[in-house]
C-alpha positions as CSV (number, residue, x, y, z in Angstrom):
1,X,23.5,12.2,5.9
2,X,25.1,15.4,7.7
3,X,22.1,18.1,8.0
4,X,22.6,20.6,5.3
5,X,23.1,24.4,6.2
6,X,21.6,27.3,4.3
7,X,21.2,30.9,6.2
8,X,17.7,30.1,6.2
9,X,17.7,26.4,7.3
10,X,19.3,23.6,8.4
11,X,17.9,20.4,6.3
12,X,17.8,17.1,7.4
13,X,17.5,13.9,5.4
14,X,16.9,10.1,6.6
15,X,17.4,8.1,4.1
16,X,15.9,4.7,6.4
17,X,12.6,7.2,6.0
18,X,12.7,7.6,2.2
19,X,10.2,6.0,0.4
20,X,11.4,7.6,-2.9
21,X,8.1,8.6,-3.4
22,X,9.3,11.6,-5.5
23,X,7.5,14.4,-4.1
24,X,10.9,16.6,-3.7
25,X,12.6,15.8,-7.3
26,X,9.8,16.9,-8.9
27,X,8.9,19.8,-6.7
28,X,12.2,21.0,-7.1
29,X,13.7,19.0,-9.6
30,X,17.0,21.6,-9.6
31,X,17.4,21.0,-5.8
32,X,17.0,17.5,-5.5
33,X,19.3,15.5,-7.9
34,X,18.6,11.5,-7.3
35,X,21.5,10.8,-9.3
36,X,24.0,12.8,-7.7
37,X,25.2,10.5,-5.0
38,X,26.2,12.1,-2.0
39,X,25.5,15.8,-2.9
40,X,22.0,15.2,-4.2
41,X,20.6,18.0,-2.4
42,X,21.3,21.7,-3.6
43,X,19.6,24.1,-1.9
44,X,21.1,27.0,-3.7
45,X,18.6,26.1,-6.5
46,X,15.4,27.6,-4.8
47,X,14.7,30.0,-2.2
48,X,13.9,29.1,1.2
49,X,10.1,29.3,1.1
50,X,10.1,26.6,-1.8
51,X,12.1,24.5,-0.4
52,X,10.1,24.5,2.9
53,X,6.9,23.8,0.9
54,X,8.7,21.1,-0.8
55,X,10.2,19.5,1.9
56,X,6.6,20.1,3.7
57,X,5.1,17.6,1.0
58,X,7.3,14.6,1.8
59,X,4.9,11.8,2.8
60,X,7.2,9.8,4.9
61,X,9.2,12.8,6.7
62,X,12.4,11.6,5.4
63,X,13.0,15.0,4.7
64,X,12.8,17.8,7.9
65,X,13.9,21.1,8.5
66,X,14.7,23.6,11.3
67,X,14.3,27.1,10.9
68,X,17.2,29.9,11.7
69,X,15.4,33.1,10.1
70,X,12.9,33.5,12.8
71,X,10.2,31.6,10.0
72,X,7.2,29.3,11.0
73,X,7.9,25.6,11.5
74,X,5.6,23.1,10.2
75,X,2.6,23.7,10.9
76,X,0.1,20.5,11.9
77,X,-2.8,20.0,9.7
78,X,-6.5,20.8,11.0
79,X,-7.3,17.5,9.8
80,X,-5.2,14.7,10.9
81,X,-5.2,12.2,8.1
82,X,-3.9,8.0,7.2
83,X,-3.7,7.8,3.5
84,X,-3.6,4.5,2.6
85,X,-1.2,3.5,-0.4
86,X,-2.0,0.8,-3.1
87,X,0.0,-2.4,-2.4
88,X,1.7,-0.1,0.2
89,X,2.3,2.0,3.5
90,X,0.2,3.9,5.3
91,X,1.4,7.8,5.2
92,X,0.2,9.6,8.4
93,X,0.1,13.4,8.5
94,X,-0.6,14.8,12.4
95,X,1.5,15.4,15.3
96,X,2.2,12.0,16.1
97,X,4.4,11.1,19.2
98,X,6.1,7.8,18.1
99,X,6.9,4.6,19.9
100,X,10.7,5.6,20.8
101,X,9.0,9.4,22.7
102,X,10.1,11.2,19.0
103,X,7.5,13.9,17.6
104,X,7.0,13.8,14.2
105,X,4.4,15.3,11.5
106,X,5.0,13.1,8.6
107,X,5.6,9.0,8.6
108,X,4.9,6.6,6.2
109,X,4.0,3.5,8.3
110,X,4.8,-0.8,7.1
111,X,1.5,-2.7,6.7
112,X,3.2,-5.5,4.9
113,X,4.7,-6.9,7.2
114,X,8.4,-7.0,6.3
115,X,9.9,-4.1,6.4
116,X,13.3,-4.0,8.4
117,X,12.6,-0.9,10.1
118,X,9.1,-1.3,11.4
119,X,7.1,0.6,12.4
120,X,8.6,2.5,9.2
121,X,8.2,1.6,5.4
122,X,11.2,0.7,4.0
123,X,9.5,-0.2,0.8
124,X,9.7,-3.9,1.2
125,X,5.9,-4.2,0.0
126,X,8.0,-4.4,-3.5
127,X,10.3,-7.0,-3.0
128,X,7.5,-9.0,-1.7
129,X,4.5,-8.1,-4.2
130,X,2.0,-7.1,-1.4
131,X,-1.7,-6.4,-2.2
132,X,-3.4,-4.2,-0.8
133,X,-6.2,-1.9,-2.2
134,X,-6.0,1.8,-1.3
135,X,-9.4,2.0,-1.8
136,X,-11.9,0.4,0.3
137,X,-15.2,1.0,0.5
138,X,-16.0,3.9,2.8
139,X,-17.7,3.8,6.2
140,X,-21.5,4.8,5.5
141,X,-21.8,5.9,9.2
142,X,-18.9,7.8,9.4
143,X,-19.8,11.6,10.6
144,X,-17.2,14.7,10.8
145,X,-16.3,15.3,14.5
146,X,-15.5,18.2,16.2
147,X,-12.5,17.5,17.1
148,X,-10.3,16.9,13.8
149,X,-7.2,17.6,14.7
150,X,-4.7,17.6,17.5
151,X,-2.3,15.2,18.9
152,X,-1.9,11.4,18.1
153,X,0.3,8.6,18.9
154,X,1.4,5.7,17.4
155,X,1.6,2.3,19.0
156,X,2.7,-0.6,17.2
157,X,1.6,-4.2,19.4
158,X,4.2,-6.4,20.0
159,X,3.5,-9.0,17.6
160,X,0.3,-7.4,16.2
161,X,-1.5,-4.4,14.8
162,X,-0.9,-0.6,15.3
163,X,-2.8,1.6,17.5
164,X,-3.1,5.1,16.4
165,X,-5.0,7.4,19.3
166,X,-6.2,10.5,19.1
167,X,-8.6,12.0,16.0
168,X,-7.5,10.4,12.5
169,X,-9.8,10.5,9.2
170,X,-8.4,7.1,7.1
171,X,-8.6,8.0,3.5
172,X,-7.8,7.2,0.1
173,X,-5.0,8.8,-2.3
174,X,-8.4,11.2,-3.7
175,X,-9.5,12.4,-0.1
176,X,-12.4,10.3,-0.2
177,X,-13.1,9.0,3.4
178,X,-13.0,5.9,4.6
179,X,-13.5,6.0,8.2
180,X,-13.4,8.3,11.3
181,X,-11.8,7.3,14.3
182,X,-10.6,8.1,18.0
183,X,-8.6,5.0,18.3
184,X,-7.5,2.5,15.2
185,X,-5.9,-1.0,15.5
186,X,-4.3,-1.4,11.6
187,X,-3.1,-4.3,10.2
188,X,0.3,-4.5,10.1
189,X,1.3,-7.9,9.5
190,X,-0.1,-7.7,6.0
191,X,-2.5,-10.8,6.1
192,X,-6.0,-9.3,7.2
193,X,-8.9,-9.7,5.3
194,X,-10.1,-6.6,5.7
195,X,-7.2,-4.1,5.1
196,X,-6.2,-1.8,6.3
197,X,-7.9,-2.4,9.8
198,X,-6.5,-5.6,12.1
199,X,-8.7,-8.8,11.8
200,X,-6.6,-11.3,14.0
201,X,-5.3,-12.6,11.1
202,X,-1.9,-11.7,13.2
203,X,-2.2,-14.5,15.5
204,X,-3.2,-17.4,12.9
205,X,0.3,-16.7,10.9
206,X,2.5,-16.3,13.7
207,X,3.5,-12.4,13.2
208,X,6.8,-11.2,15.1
209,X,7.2,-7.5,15.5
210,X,8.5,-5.8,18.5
């Protein structure tokens, strides 16, 4: 899709990012028109501090922004966060530098396995009926660093899990925490036994994924 100009903004929308989790067509439900094919975005309908906020609240970044009136850009959170989604993706929220050198603050990460644009979701957890709870139990000797925010990349293994580096609290869709970690290796083949972190279970089902 061609970026959208405003004076305020040039928008930009992926739609191999979109989840369609719904965050901008209820936020804004005069901006974003789902059923208006090709023109589905208006910004005329809001002003350019709502549509930032809203466009700040899409999980899988699909939606971005660059600012032309001198405004703040997207600011990274202080705490750097994996939700994890039932039956679903992970959504990542940090300043994540991605496998292909790209910097990003929003992604909503494939842990089933079969999505056709890994590393990214492209909601083929669906098709495929994937389970996967989104809410563990949580880590009873998990302690609050320091350090919870920051950079973080993300590093998919070639035919196995995905390393996330750098300060990340894992949590559930209410903010309760699961774990705390430096470095995570997450499933991402969809077959562990103890989702969402890697158990091997990538090597015993023969898991392809550059």
């Amino acid at each position: 899709m061609k970026p959208i100009e405003t004076d305020d903004l040039t928008i930009h929308f992926n739609g191999r990012r979109c989840i369609h989790a719904r965050r901008c067509v209820l936020g804004l439900p005069g901006v974003f028109l789902p059923d208006a094919g090709r023109d589905w975005i208006q910004p005329a309908g809001a002003d350019t501090e709502a549509l930032v906020r809203v466009i700040d609240a899409c999980p899988s970044g699909a939606l971005s922004y660059e600012r032309k009136d001198g405004g703040a850009e997207e600011a990274a959170p202080e705490v750097n966060t994996v939700t994890l989604w039932e039956n679903g993706p992970i959504a990542v929220h940090a300043p994540m530098t991605m496998p292909d050198g790209s910097n990003r603050m929003r992604a909503a990460l494939c842990r089933c396995g079969q999505s056709k644009s890994k590393p990214y979701c492209d909601n083929s957890h669906l098709d495929m009926r994937f389970k996967a709870t989104s809410e563990p139990a949580s880590d009873p000797n998990a302690q609050t660093p320091e350090t919870r925010g920051g950079p973080v990349s993300v590093e998919p293994q070639k035919n196995g899990p995905m390393k996330i580096a750098g300060p990340i609290e894992i949590v559930t869709p209410s903010g309760r925490r699961v774990a705390v970690k430096t470095e995570a290796w997450l499933c991402r083949c969809g077959s562990s036994a103890n989702k969402p972190f890697c158990d091997g279970s990538h090597k015993k089902i023969g898991f392809e994924a550059d």
